[in-house]
Backbone as numpy.savetxt, mean C-alpha at the origin, in Angstrom:
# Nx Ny Nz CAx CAy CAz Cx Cy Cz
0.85 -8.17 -16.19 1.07 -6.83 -15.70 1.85 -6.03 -16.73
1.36 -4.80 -17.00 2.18 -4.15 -17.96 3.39 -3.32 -17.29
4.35 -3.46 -18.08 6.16 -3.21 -17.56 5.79 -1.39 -17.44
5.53 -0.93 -18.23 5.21 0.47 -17.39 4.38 1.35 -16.21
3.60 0.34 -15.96 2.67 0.46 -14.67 3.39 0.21 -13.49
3.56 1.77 -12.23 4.19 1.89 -11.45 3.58 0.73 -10.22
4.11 -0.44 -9.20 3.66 -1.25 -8.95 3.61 -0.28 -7.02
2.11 -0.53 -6.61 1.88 0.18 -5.20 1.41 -0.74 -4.59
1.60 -0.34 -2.81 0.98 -1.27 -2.21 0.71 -0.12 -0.79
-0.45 -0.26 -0.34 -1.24 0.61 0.11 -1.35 0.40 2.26
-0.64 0.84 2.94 -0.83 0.54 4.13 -1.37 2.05 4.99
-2.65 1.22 5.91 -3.72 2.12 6.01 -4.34 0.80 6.98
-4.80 1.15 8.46 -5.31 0.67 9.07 -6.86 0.77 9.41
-7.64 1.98 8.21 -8.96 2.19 8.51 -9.22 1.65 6.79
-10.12 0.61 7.36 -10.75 0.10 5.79 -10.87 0.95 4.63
-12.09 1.93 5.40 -12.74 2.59 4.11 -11.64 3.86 3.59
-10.76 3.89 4.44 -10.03 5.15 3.47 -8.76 4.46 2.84
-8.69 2.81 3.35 -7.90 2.29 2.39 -8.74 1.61 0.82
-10.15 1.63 1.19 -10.73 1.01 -0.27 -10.49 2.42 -1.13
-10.84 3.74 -0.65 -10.92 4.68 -1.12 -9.79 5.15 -2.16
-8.81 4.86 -1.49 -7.24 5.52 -2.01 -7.00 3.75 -3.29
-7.60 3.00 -3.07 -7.06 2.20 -3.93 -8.20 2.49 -5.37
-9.34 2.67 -4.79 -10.43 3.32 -5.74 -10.07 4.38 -6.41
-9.48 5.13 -6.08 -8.91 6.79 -7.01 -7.79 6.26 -7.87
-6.54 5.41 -7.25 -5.50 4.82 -8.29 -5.77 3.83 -8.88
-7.05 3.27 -8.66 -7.36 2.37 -10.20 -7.34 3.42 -11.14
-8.08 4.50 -11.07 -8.42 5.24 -12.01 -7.23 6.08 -13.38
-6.11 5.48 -12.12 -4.97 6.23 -13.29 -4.47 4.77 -13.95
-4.13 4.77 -15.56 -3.54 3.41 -15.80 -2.69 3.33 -15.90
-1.40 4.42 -15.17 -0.27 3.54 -15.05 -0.13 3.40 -13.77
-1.09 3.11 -13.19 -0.60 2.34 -11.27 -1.39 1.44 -11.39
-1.03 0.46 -10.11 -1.62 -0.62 -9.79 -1.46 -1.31 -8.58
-2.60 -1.20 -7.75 -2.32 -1.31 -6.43 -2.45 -3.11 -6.60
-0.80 -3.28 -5.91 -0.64 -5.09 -5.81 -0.76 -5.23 -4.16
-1.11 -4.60 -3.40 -1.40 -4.99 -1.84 -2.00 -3.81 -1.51
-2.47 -4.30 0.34 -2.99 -3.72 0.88 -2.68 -4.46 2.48
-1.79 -3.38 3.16 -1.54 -3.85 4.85 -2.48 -3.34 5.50
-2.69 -3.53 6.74 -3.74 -3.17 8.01 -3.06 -2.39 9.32
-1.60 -3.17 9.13 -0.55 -2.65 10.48 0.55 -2.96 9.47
1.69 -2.21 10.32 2.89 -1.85 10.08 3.91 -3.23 9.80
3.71 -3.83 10.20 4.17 -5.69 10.83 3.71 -5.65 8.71
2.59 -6.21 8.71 1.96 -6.40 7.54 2.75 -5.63 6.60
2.78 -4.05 6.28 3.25 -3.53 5.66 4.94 -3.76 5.00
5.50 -4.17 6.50 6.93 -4.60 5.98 6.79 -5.53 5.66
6.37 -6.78 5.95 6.16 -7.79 5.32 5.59 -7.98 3.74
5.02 -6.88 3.29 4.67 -6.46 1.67 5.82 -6.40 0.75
6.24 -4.88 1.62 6.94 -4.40 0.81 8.24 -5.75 0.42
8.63 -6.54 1.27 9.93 -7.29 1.24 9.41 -8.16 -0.06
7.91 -8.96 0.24 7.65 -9.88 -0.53 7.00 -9.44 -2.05
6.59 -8.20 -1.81 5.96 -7.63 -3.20 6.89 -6.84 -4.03
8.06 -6.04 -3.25 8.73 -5.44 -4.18 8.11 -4.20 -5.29
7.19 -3.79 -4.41 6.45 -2.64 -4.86 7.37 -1.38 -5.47
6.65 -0.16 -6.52 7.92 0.57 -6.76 7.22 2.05 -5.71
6.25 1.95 -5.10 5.53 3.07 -4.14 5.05 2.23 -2.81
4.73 3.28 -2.01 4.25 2.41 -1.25 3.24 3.45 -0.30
2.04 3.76 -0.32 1.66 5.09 0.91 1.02 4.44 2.03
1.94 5.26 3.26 1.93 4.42 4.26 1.49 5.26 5.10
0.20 4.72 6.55 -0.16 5.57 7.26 0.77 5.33 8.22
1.41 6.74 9.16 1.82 7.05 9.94 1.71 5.90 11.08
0.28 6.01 11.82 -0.53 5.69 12.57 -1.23 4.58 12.78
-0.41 3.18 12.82 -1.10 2.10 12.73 -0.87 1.11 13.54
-1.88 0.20 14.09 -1.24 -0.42 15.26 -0.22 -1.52 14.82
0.73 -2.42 16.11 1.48 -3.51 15.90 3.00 -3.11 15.60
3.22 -1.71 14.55 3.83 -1.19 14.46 3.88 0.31 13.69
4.08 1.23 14.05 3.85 2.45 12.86 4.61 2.67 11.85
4.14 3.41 10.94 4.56 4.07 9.50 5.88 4.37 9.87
5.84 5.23 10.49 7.82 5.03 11.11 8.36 4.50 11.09
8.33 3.50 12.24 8.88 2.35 12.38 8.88 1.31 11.56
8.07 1.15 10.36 8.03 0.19 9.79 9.36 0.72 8.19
């Protein structure tokens, strides 16, 4: 992994607009999407173990929300 590439991880409970958003930030080379959650539960569980330096998170997701998480 290169030390200047900002490290993301992507939580989004509808597939295709999470392949989508990881499809547009491949395209820049200094990001790099290192996950992808489904629910909020998941999402915190990323961020703790991945240590991401972004993170875009949907609001709206079951188990637990973007809020709350």
């Amino acid at each position: 992994m290169d030390a200047g590439k900002k490290r993301i991880v992507i939580a989004e409970d509808h597939t295709l607009l999470r392949e989508g958003l990881k499809a547009l930030l491949a395209l820049s080379a200094d990001l790099d999407v290192v996950g992808e959650a489904e629910d909020g539960r998941e999402a915190v569980r990323m961020a703790s173990d991945l240590k991401p330096d972004l993170m875009l998170m949907d609001l709206s997701m079951p188990r637990m929300n973007g809020i709350e998480a």
